[in-house]
N, C-alpha and C positions, 0 to 999 in steps of 0.2 A: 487536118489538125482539129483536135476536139478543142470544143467551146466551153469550158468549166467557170468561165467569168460569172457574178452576178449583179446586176442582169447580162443575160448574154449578149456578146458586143452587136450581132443579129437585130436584137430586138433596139436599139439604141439608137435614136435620131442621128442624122448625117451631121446635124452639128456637133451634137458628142462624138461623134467618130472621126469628124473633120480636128477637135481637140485634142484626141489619143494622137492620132496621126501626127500635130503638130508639136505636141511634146514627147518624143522617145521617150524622154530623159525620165522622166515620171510615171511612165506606163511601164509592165512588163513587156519584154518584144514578143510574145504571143501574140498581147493582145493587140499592140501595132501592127502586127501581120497578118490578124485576122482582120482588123478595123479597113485597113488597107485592102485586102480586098473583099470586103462590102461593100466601100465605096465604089470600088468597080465592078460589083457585081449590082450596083447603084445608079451604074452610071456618070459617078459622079463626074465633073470637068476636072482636068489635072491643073489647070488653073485655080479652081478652089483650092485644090491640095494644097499648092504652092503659097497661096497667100495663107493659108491657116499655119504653114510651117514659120512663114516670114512674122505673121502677126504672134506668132510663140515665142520666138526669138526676139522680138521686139519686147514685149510683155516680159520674156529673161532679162535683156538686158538694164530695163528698166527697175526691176528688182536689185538687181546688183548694184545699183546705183542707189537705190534708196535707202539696201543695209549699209553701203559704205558711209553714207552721210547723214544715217540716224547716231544723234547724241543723246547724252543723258540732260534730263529737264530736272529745273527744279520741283516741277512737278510730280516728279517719280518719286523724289524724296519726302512731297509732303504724302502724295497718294499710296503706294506702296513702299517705305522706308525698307522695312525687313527686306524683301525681296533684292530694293536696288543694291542694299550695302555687302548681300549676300551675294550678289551676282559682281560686284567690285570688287570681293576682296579675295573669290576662290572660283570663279571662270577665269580659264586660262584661252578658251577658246574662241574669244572674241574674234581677233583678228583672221583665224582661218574659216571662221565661218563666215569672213565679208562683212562685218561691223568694224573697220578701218578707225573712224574717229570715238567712237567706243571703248577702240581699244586703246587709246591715244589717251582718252581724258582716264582711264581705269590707270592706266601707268602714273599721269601725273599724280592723282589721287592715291595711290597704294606709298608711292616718295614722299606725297608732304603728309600721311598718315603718319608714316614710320618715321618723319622728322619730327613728329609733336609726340608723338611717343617719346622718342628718346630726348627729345627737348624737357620734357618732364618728368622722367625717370632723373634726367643729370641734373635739374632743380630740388627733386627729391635729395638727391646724392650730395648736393652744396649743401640743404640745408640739415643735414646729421652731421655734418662736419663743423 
């Protein structure tokens, strides 16, 4: 298999290659397959292999866990306003990208938007009457 990566996976420390190795998911399987055997043409112990894959996974699932349980701050609203109200009122993608209570407070937020909308459109509407 040719090596077309840059830098070549070759040239790349065992701990860069013990990280390709551990995350598939991220790497093309080339270069997992070529990473893989440099390690063993490295020598490496299948024991490191192993715990580089376990410590990737651990490192996954810990991600997963931190989008599900990042919320919106009031911080966002004073620090970037434009961005938060834009990302509230027209991602739809919250939830399957693994921001869980993200997606949670954007629902509430988009319900009581369109209640004070209409709250005040039908105040508008009493008072021409």
């Amino acid at each position: 298999m040719v090596d077309n990566f840059k830098p070549p996976i070759k040239s790349r420390t065992t701990e860069e290659l013990l990280n390709i190795v551990g995350s598939p998911k991220k790497w093309n399987r080339d270069a997992v397959y070529l990473a893989k055997h440099e390690l063993s043409n490295r020598n490496v112990d299948t024991s490191e292999i192993e715990n580089a894959i376990k410590a990737a996974e651990k490192e996954e699932e810990e991600e997963i866990l931190r989008k599900a349980n990042k919320s919106y701050q009031i911080s966002d609203f004073v620090l970037k306003p434009k961005s938060t109200l834009f990302e509230l009122l027209f991602t739809w993608e919250l939830k399957k990208d693994g921001y869980i209570l993200k997606a949670k407070q954007q629902k509430t937020f988009r319900i009581t938007l369109i209640t004070v909308i209409l709250f005040v459109y039908l105040i508008k509407f009493i008072k021409e009457l």
